[in-house]
N, CA and C of each residue as an Amber inpcrd file, in Angstrom:
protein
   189
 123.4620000  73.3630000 139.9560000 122.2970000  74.2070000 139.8140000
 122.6970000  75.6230000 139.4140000 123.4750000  75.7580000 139.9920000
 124.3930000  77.5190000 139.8690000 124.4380000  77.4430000 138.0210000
 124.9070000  76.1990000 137.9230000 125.3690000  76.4750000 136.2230000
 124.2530000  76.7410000 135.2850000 123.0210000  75.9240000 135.9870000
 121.6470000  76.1630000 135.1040000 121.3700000  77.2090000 135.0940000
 121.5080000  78.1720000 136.5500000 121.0190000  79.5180000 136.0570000
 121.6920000  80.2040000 135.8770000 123.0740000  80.4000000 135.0960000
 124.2840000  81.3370000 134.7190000 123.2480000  80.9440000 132.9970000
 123.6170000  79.9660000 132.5990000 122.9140000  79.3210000 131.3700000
 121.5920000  79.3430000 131.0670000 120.6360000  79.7540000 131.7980000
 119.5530000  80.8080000 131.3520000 119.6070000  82.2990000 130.9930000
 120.2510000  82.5930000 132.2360000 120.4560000  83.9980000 132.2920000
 121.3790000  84.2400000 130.8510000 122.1600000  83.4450000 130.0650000
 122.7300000  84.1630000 129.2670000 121.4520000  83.7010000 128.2330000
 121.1660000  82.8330000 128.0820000 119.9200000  82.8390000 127.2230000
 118.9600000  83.9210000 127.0510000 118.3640000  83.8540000 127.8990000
 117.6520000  85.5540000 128.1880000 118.1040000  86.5370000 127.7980000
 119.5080000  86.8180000 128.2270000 120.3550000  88.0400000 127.2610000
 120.6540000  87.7830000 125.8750000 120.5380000  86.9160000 125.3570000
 121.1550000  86.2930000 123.8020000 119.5640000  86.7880000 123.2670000
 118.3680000  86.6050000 123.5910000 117.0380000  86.6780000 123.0940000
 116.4600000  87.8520000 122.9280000 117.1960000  88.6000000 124.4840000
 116.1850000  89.8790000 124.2910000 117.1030000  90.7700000 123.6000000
 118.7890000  90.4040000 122.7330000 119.5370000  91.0450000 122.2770000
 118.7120000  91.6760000 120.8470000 118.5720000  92.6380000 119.8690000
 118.0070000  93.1650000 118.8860000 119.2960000  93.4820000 117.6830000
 120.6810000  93.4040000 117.9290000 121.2640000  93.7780000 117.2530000
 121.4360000  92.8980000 115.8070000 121.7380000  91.7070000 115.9060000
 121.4110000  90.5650000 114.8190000 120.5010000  90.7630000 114.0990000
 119.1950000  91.2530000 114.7920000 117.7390000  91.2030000 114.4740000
 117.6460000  92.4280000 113.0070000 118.1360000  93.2750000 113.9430000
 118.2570000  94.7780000 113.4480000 119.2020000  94.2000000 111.7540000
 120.4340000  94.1090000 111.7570000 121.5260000  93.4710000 110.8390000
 120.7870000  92.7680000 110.2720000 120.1750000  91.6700000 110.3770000
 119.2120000  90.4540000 109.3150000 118.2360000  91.8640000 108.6190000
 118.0390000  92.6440000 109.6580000 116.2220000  93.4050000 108.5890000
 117.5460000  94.3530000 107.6160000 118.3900000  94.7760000 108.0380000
 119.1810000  95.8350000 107.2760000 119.3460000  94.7600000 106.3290000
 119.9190000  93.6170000 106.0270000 120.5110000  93.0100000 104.8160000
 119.4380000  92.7410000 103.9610000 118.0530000  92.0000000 104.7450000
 117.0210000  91.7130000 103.8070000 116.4110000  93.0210000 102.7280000
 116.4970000  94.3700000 103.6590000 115.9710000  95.4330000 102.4830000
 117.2220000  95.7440000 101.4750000 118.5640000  95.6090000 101.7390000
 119.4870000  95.8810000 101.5230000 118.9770000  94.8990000  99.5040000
 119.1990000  93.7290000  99.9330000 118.7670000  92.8160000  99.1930000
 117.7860000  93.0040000  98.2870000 116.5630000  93.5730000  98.9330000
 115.3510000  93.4290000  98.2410000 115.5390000  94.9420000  97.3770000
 116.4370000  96.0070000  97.6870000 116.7100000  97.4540000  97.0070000
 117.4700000  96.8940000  95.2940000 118.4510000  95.9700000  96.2050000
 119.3640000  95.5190000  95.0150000 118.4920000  94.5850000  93.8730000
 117.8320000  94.0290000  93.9850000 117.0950000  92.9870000  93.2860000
 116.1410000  93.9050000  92.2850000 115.6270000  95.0210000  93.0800000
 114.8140000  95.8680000  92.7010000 115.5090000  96.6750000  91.2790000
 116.8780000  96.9900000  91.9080000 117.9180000  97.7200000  90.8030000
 118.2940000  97.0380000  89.7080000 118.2500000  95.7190000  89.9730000
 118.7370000  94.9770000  88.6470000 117.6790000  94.3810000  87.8240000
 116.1330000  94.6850000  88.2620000 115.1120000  94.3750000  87.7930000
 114.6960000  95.4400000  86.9200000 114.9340000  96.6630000  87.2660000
 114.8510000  97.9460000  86.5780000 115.5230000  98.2190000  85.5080000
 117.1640000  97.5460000  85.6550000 117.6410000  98.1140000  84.7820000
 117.7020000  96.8100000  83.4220000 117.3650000  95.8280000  84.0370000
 117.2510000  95.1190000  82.9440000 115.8010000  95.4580000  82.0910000
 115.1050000  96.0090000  82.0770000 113.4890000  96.2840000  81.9090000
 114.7600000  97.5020000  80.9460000 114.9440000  98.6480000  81.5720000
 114.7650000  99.5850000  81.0100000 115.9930000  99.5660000  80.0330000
 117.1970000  98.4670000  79.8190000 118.1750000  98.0870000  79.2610000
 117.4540000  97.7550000  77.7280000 116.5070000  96.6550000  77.8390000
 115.5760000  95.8030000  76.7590000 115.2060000  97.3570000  76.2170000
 114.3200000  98.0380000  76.7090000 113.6920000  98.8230000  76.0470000
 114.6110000  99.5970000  75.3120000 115.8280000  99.9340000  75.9630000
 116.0480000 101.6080000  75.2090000 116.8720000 100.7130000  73.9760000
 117.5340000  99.0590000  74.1200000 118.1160000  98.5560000  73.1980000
 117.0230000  98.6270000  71.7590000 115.3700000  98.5180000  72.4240000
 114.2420000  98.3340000  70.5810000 114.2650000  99.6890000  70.7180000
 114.7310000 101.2140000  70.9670000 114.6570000 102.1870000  71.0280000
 115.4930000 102.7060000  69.6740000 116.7500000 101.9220000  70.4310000
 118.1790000 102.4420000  68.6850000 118.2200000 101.7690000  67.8760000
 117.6020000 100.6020000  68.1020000 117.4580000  99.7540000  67.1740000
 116.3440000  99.7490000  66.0770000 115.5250000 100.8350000  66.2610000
 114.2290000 101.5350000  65.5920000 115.1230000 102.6040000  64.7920000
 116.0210000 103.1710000  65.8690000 116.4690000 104.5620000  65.3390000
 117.5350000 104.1000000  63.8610000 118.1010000 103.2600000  64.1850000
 119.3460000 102.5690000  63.3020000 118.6200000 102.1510000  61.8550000
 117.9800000 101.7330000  62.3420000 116.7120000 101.3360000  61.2150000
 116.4220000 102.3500000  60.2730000 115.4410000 103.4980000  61.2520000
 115.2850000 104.1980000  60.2500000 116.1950000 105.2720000  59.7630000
 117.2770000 105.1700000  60.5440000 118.5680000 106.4860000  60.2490000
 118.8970000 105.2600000  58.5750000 118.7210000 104.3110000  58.9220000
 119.4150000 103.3300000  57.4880000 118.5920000 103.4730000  55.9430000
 117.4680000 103.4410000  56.5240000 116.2260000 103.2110000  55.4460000
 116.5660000 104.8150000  54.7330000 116.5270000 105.9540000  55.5170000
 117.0700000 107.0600000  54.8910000 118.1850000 107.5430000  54.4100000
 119.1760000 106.6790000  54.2770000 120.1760000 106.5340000  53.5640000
 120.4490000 106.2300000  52.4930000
């Protein structure tokens, strides 16, 4: 019986622990920042590429 309640009691402490909790929410925004960054820069990569590629154009046509 002694062992059942050593083996709750650490249960109880394993549950009401927050540090894991805390670490999982840090990685998920961590994640969702990064996803965010490579969503941006691919967006703004495309664009500035039809940007010189306008410019090349017409730097050519005036040649």
């Amino acid at each position: 019986m002694e062992y059942f309640q050593c083996l709750m009691d650490e249960l109880k402490s394993f549950i009401k622990q927050e540090q894991g909790v805390t670490a999982i929410e840090y990685g998920l925004i961590a994640s969702l920042i990064g996803l965010a960054i490579i969503a941006g820069t691919t967006l703004l990569g495309s664009n500035l590429n039809a940007k010189f590629t306008t410019i090349a154009t017409t730097i050519a046509a005036a040649i």
